[in-house]
C-alpha positions in Angstrom: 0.0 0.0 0.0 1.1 3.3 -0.7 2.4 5.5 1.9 -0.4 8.8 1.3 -2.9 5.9 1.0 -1.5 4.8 4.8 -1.8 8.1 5.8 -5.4 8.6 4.5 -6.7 5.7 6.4 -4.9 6.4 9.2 -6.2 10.0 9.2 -10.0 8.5 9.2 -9.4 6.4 11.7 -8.0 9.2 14.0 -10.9 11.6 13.0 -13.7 8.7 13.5 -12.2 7.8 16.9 -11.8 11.5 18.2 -15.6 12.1 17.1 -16.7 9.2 19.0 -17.3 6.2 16.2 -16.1 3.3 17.0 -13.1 2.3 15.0 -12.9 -2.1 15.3 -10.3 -4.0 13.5 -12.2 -6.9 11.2 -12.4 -10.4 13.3 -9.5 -12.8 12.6 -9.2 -16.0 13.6 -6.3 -16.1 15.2 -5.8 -20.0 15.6 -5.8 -22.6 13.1 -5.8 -26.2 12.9 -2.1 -26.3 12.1 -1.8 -24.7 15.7 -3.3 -27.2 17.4 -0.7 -29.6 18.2 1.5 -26.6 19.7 -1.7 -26.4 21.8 -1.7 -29.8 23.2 1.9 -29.4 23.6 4.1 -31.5 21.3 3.9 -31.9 17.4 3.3 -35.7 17.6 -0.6 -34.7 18.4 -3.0 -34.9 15.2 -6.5 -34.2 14.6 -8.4 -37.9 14.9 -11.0 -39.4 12.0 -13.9 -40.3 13.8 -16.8 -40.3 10.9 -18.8 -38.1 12.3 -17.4 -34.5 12.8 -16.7 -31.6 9.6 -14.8 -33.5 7.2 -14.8 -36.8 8.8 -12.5 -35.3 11.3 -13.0 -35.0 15.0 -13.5 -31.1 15.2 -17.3 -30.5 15.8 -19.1 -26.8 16.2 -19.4 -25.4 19.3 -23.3 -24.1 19.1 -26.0 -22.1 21.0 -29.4 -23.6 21.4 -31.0 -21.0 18.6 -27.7 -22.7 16.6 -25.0 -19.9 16.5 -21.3 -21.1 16.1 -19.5 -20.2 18.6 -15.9 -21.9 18.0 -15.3 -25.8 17.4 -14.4 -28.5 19.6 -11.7 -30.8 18.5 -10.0 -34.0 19.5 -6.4 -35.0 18.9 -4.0 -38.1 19.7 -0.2 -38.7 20.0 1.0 -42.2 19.2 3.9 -41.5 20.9 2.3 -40.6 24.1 -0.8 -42.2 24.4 -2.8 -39.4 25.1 -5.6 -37.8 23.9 -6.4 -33.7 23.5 -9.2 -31.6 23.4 -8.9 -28.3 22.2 -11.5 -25.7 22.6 -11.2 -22.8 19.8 -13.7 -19.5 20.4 -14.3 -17.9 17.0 -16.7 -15.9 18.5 -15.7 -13.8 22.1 -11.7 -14.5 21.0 -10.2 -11.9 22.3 -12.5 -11.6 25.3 -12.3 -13.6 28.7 -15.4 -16.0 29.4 -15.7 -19.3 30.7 -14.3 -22.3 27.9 -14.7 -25.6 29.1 -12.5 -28.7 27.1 -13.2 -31.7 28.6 -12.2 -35.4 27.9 -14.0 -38.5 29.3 -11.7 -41.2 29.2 -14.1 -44.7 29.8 -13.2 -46.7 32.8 -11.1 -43.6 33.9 -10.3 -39.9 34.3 -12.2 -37.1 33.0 -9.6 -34.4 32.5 -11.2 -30.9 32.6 -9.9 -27.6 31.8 -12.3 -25.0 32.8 -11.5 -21.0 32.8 -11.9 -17.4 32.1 -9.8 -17.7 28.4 -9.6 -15.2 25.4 -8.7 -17.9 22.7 -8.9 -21.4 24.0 -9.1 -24.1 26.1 -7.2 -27.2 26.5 -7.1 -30.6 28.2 -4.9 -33.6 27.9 -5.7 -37.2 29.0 -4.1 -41.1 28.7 -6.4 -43.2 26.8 -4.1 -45.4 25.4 -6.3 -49.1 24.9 -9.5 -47.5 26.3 -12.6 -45.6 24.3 -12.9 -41.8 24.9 -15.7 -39.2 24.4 -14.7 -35.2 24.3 -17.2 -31.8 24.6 -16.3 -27.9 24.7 -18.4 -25.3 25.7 -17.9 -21.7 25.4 -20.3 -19.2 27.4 -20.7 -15.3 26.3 -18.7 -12.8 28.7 -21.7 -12.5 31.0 -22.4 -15.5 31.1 -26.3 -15.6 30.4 -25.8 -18.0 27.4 -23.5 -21.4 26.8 -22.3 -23.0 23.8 -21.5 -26.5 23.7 -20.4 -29.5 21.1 -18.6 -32.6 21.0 -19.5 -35.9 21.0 -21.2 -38.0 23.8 -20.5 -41.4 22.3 -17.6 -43.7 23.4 -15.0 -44.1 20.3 -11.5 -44.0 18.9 -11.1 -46.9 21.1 -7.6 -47.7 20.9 
């Protein structure tokens, strides 16, 4: 871009904000799926199959009860490890603190929660190795009057 242009925008920003209009930057979405094994905290984690999520992977919306996206839910395995991951994303409220919820239910064991005020995500890791696991996030707005959830309730990716 060229520099007057720069300054052009960059004067109409200044102007709208000293008058009192509210100058946002256009939503991003920060995280992507590439991120996700960083988030689980080693690059041996990858996003599951399990047949019944967006694309046949396991990443499944995070939605409101009238059926607005809020962010997905996704679950991830290291062969190395053992161990499962559950990443809650927010595409809507990133940025801004409310309560994320990613939470892995591990059959005949543990149910691993991680439960906060976040901006981006949450995150959760469990061992499942040999044993069938079920994930869900859930993502409530920054007052939290409505919740968000996904995931799936079933026992699978035995294993």
């Amino acid at each position: 871009m060229k520099r007057s242009s720069r300054v052009a925008i960059l004067a109409s920003a200044t102007a709208m904000a000293a008058s009192g209009i509210a100058v946002t930057a256009p939503s991003a979405y920060a995280h992507s799926e590439s991120e996700l094994p960083g988030i689980c905290g080693s690059s041996s984690y990858f996003i599951v199959n399990d047949g019944g999520g967006i694309g046949g992977k396991a990443k499944r919306p995070v939605t409101t009860p009238s059926g607005a996206r809020w962010g997905y839910v996704y679950l991830l395995y290291s062969n190395s490890t053992g161990k499962n991951c559950v990443v809650t994303l927010k595409t809507t409220y990133h940025g801004t603190p409310s309560l994320t919820v990613a939470e892995l239910r591990v059959q005949d064991g543990d149910r691993p929660v991680d439960k906060g005020d976040y901006t981006h995500y949450a995150d959760v890791q469990g061992n499942a190795a040999g044993r069938c696991v079920s994930y869900r996030g859930i993502i409530w707005d920054p007052k939290n009057s409505v919740m968000a959830s996904g995931g799936r309730s079933s026992w699978g990716n035995c294993g």
